[in-house]
C-alpha positions as CSV (number, residue, x, y, z in Angstrom):
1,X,149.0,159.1,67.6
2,X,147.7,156.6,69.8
3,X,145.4,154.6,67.2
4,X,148.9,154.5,65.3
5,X,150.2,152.8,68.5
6,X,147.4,150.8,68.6
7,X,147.0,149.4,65.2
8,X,151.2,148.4,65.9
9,X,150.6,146.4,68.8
10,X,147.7,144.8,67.3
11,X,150.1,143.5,64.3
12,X,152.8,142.8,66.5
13,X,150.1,140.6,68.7
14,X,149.5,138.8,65.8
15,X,152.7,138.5,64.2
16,X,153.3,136.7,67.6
17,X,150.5,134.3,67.5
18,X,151.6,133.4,63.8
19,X,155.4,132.8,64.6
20,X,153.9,130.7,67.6
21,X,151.6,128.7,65.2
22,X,154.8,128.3,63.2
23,X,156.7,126.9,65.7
24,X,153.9,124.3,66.4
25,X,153.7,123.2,62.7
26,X,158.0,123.0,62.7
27,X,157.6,120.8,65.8
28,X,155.0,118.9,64.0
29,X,156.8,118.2,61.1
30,X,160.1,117.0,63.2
31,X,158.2,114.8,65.4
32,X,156.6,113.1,62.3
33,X,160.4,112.9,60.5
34,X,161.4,110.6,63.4
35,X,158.8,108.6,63.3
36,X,159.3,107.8,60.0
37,X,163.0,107.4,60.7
38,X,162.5,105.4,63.1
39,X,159.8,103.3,60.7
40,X,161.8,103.1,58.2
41,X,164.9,101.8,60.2
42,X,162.9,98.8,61.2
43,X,161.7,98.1,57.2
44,X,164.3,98.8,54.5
45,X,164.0,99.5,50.8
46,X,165.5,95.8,50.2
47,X,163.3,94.2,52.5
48,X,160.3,95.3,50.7
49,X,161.9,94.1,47.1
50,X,162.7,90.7,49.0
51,X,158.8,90.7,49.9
52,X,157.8,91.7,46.7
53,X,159.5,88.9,45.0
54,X,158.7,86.3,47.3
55,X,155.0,87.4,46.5
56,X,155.3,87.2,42.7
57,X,156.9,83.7,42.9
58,X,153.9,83.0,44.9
59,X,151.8,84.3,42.1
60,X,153.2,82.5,39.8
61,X,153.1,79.1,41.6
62,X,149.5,79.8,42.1
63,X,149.0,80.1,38.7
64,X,150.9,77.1,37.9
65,X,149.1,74.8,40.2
66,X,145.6,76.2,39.0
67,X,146.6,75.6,35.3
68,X,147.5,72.0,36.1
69,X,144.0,71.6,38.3
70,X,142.2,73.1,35.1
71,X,143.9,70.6,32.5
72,X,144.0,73.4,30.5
73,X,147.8,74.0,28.8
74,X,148.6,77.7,29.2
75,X,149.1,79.9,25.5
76,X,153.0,80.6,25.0
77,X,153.3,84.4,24.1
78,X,153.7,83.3,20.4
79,X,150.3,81.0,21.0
80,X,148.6,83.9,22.3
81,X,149.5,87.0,20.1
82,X,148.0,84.3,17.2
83,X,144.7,83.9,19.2
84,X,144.2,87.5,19.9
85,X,145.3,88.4,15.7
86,X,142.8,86.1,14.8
87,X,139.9,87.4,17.2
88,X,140.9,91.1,15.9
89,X,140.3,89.1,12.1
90,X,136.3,88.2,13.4
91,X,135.8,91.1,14.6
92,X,136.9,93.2,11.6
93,X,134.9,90.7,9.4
94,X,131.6,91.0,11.3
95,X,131.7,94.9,11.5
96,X,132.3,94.7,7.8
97,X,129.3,92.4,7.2
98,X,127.0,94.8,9.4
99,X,124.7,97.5,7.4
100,X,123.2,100.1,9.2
101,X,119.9,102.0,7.6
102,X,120.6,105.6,6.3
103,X,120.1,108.4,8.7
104,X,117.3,110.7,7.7
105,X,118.6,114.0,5.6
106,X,115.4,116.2,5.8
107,X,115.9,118.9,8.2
108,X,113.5,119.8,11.5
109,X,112.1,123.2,11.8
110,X,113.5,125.6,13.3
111,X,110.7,126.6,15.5
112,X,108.1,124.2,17.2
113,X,104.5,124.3,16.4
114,X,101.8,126.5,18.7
115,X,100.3,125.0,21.6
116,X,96.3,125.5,21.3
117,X,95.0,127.8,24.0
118,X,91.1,128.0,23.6
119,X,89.7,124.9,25.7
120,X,88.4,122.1,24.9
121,X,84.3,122.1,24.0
122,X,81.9,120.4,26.5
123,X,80.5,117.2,25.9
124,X,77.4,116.8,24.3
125,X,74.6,115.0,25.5
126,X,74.7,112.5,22.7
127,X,78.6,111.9,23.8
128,X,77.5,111.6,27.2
129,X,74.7,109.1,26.1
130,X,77.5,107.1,24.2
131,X,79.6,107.2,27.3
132,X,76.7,105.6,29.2
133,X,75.8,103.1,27.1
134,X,79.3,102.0,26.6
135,X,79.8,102.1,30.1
């Protein structure tokens, strides 16, 4: 039938249009491929771990210099596992010297009180009178 016919050309229209957008995204993809080729010809894998080294060393005469501006000796590892062993010891000894109260045990009701609904009564005159004089 010609609907039949229809409905094929219509799928075979966009089967077209998808293969197309394929072909875009493939392109895409290959162009991108050489660039980084091209990228990664210029900077190799050991000239970035030559970088990253020269960095650290930088670091670490950095560090080196500020230690010796501060006057302060830097903590060998030995030093330093001592210090922080002996912070861990204050700590655990002042959590051990802190008391906290009990927590309450009696148990809330399951269902809150009513909220009043009649309003509140007027004023009377003597309230008023109150009012005024305080006023």
């Amino acid at each position: 039938s010609v609907e039949n016919q229809l409905l094929t050309v219509l799928q075979m229209v966009e089967t077209i249009g998808s293969k197309q957008n394929e072909k875009e995204v493939l392109a895409a993809m290959k162009s991108g491929k050489n660039a980084l080729s091209k990228l990664h010809e210029e900077t190799t894998v050991e000239d970035v771990l030559d970088l990253m080294d020269q960095i650290q060393e930088q670091n670490e005469v950095e560090e080196e210099i500020s230690t010796i501006l501060s006057g302060v000796p830097s903590l060998s590892a030995a030093d330093e596992a001592s210090v922080e062993a002996e912070l861990e010891a204050l700590i655990a000894a002042q959590a051990g010297t802190t008391k906290l109260p009990e927590a309450p045990t009696t148990q809330l009701p399951d269902v809150l009180p009513q909220v009043p609904t009649n309003k509140p009564a007027e004023a009377t005159q003597t309230e008023e009178a109150r009012v005024a004089v305080a006023s």
